[in-house]
C-alpha positions in Angstrom: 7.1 24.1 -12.1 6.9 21.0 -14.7 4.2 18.9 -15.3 4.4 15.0 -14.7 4.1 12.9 -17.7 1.1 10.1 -16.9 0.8 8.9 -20.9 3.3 6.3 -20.5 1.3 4.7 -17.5 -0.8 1.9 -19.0 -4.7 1.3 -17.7 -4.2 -2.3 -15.9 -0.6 -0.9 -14.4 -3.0 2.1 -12.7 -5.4 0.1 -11.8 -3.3 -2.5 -10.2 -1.5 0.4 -8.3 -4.8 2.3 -6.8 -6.5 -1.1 -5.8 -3.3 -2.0 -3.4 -3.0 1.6 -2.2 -6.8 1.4 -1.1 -6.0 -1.8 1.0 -2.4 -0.6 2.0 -2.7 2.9 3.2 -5.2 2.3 6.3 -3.4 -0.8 7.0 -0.5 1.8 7.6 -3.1 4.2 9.3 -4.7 1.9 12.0 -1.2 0.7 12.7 -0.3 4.3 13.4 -3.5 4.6 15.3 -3.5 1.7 17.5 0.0 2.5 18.7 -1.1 6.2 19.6 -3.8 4.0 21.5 -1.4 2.1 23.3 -2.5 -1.0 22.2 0.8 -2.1 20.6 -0.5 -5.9 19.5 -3.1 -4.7 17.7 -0.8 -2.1 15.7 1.7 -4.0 15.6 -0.6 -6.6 13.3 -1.8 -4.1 11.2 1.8 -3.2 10.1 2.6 -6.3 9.6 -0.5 -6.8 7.5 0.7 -3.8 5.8 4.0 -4.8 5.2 2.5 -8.6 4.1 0.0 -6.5 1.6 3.4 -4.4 0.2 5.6 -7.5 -0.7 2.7 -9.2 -2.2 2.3 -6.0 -3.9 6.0 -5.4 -5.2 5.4 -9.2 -6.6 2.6 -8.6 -8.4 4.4 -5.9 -10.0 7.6 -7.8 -10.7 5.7 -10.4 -12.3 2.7 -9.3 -15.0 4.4 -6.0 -15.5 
């Protein structure tokens, strides 16, 4: 077993990536949640909000880093 290099990962890039994974994972979560509920609109928003968060997300990165 290796060990992952992390020194080449810059402070504001790590930053940037743990404050859209706090929003983004229970966005994912509830979605998962609310379908297991049966209430398909509601889960079917939070994906939506999830996927909205990761494109926004994947721009962010595209564009300051």
């Amino acid at each position: 077993m290796t060990y992952v290099d992390t020194s080449d990962i810059s402070a504001p890039v790590f930053v940037t990536v743990l404050l859209f994974l706090i929003v983004l994972a229970p966005l994912f979560s509830l979605g998962i949640l609310r379908f297991f509920q049966s209430k398909k609109k509601a889960g079917l928003m939070y994906m939506l909000s999830g996927l909205l968060v990761y494109v926004v997300f994947q721009t962010c990165m595209s564009i300051f880093f």
